[in-house]
Residue, then its C-alpha position, 0 to 999 in steps of 0.5 A: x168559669x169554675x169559680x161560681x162551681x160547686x166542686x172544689x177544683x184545684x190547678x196545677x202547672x206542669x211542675x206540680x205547682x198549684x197554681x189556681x183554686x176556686x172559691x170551693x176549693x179555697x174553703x176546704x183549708x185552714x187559712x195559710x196552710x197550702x193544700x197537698x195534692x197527692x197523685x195515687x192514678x193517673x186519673x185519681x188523687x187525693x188532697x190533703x188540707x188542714x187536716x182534711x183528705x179528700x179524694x179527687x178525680x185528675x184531668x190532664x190539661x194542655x201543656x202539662x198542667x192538670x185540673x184536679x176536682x174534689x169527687x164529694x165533700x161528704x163521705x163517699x157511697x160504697x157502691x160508687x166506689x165499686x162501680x168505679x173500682x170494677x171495670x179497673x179490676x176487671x181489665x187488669x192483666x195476670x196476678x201482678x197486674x191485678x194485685x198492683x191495680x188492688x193497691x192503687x185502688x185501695x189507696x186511692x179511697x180506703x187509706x193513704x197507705x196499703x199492702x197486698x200480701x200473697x202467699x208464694x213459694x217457700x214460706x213468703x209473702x208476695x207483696x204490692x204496695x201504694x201510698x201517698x208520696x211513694x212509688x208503688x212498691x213490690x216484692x217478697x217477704x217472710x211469712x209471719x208465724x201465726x203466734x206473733x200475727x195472729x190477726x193477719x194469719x187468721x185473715x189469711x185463712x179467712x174465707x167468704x164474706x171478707x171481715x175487716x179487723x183492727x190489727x194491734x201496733x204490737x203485731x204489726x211492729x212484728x211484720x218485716x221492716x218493709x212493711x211495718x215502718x211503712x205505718x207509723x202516724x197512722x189512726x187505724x190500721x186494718x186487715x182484710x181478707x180477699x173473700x174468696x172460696x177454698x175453690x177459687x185457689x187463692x188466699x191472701x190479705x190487703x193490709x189498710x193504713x189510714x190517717x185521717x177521717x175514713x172517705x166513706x164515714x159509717x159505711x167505711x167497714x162495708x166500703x171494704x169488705x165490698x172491695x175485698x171481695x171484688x179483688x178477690x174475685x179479679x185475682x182469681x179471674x186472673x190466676x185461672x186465664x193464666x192456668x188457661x194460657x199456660x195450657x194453651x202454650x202447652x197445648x200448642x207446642x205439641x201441636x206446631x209443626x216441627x222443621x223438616x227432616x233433611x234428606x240427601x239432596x233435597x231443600x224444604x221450604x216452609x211458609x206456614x201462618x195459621x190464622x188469627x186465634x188464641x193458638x199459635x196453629x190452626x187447621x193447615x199442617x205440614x210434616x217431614x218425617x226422616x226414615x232410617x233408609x234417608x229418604x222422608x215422609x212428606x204430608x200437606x193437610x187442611x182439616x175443615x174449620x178454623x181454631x181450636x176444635x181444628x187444631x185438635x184434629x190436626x193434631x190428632x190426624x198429625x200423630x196418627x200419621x207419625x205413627x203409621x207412615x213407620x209401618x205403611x209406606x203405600x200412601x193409598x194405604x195410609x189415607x184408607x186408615x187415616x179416612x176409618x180412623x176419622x169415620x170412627x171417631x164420630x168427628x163430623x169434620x174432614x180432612x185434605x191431605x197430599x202425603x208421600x215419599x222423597x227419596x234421593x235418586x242417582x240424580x235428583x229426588x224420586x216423589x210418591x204421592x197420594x191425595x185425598x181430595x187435594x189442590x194438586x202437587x204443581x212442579x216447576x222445571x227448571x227447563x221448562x214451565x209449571x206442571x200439574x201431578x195428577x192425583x185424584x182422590x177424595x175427601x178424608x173422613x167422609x164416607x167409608x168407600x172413599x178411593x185414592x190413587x197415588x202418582x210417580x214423578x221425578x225432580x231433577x236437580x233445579x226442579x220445585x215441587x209446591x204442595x200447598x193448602x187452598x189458603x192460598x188460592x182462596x185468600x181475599x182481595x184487600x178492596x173486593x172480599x168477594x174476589x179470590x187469589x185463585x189458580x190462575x193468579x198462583x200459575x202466572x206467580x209460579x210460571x215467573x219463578x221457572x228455574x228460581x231456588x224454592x227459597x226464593x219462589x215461597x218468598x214471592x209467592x208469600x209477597x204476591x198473596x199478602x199484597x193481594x191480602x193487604x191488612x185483612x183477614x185470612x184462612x190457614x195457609x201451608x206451603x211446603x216447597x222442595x227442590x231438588x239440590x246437588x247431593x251433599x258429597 
């Protein structure tokens, strides 16, 4: 079937051996020399016959074995090239990804033998590199003094339109061993900047070794300066998201809650899992803040909306809070400042919260809570069933004469207290989207977990709604359980 095609094709076995050519393939050599079929990809190689270099594309076959067809017999265009090159620049990861995809590239169509070079910290040289019959390389180097490289100094300064230039054997014997004894045999050896701007924060040089005929004939200089400046572009794409991703981990860590405070006599337990998105949190929060006299302040929220316009409020309602809860205690109070300081801030989101005080009591805990618009607190006795605290109260941020009350109760030891978000109660049936967990379905969970340990009723609660859920999608979810436990002695 291949023998009559026009594109050489080439067959090896699964230990490398070449095992099959057809009639074009046969005719790139010179009678009784063995082609050389070099590995640069996974998919890209390049062959090496009489003296000829072609480049090739590799198909993996049953068994092991792989086909490999000569892309052209004549030079290549520059602009194939870089439709091939630009989605593999594209979707490389961060600054070693994307400089180790440069150099597998490079080698793969430019030379046999290629070097990217970064600066970094302390006057050195990062390097990658990828060449025929050698395991990418990589790691650092000293920097050259620009007196004995003038040319790669020069190229590393360079910026704009990237400009190929020759570098003399003298300066590149001047280069550490590493790199220098790697080019010996080599017709040309060439520099290229990445031909990026003074604004894009990189600087650098790709160092280019090539043995035999250029693959893109005349147009090989071209070839390579379009090149530079498309990997130029993609390292600095992959040094700015990582800039974005540190600020991103940053941003988060002021924002994830923190453990809960102990209070003498009370166990917190948390189920806290924000939906999916680039930070870590979401609009549902929780707080306990311990107070010197050793009772805490406790707060469940639910900003409206998902994802990082949310979570920047809840940050901010968060510390606001932090802030006032050392010099208010009235929870009424503290959700009338929290509903201005919304108002004011001209923000068109609002806010759910139930906030208040835990306190140890001669037995058991005494609770102060205050809501603004709220899935009620729900109480397990342990003798008894699940009730409701009754808290009325509107929603926080939306008008300036909202009203809130605030509610006393009382845990003894064994009770549970359940402040939750209504991520519970409207997560989504796996099969029916359109159905809801629901009250009911959280009472008859809850009224099972009658005199269990807060431990022990968030995991089931947490079991119940993630089956419920299945692999779908959620909204933010907080829960924050405490049981009142035997005062430490």
């Amino acid at each position: 079937m291949l023998e009559d095609v026009r594109d050489p094709v080439f067959v090896t076995d699964a230990d490398g051996s070449l095992r099959w050519a057809n009639a074009a393939a046969k005719a790139l050599g010179t009678e009784g020399v063995t082609p050389v079929l070099v590995s640069v990809t996974e998919t890209t190689g390049r062959i090496d016959a009489g003296g000829h270099h072609r480049a090739a594309h590799v198909r993996a076959l049953p068994e092991g074995w792989h086909a490999w067809t000569v892309i052209d017999d004549s030079p290549r265009r520059p602009e194939d090239f870089l439709a091939d090159a630009g989605p593999k620049l594209a979707a490389a990861r961060g600054r070693h990804g994307t400089a180790r995809v440069i150099a597998e590239l490079a080698a793969g169509a430019l030379g046999e033998c290629v070097f990217v070079l970064l600066p970094t910290t302390r006057g050195r040289w990062e390097w990658w590199s990828a060449e025929d019959h050698a395991a990418p390389g990589h790691g650092r180097i000293r920097r050259v003094p620009a007196q004995l490289a003038p040319v790669v100094a020069e190229t590393f300064a360079a910026v704009g339109v990237p400009e190929v230039r020759a570098v003399p054997e003298a300066e590149v014997a001047a280069l550490p061993a590493v790199v220098a004894e790697r080019f010996p045999g080599h017709a040309e050896i060439s520099v290229v900047s990445l031909g990026v701007t003074d604004s894009a924060g990189v600087t650098g040089a790709v160092l280019i070794g090539r043995r035999g005929e250029p693959a893109f004939g005349s147009g090989q200089a071209r070839a390579t300066s379009m090149f530079a400046k498309a990997a130029g572009t993609a390292l600095a794409n992959a040094q700015r998201y990582a800039r974005q991703e540190e600020a991103t981990r940053g941003l988060e860590s002021t924002l994830r809650p923190q453990p809960p405070a102990e209070v003498d006599g009370a166990r917190f337990e948390i189920w806290y899992e924000p939906a999916g998105g680039v930070l870590g949190v979401g609009g549902d929060f929780y707080d306990v803040l311990g107070r010197d006299d050793g009772s805490a302040f406790l707060v469940v929220g639910d900003i409206c909306g998902k994802g990082a316009e949310a979570a920047a409020l809840t940050g901010r309602v968060r510390h606001s809070l932090a802030a006032l809860h050392l010099v208010e205690r009235d929870g009424r109070t503290l959700l009338r400042l929290l509903n201005e300081l919304l108002i004011a801030g001209g923000s068109n989101r609002f806010a759910t919260l139930v906030l208040g005080s835990v306190a140890p009591a001669e037995s058991g805990l005494d609770l102060t809570l205050a809501s603004g618009g709220h899935p009620a607190p729900l109480i397990l006795r342990r003798d008894g069933g699940v009730e409701e605290v009754s808290v009325p109260g509107t929603l926080v941020g939306i008008s300036p004469q909202a009203r809130f009350a605030e509610a006393v109760t009382h845990l003894d030891e064994g009770d549970v207290c359940l402040l939750y978000t209504d991520g519970v109660t409207e997560a989504r049936n796996r099969t029916e989207s359109a159905e809801l967990f629901g009250d009911e379905r959280l009472f008859t969970v809850l009224a099972e977990c009658v005199g269990l340990p807060a431990r022990e009723v968030v995991r089931r609660l947490r079991e119940a709604v993630r089956e419920w859920l299945g692999n779908s999608s959620h909204d933010d979810i907080a829960v924050l359980a405490i049981e009142a436990a035997p005062a430490a002695e």
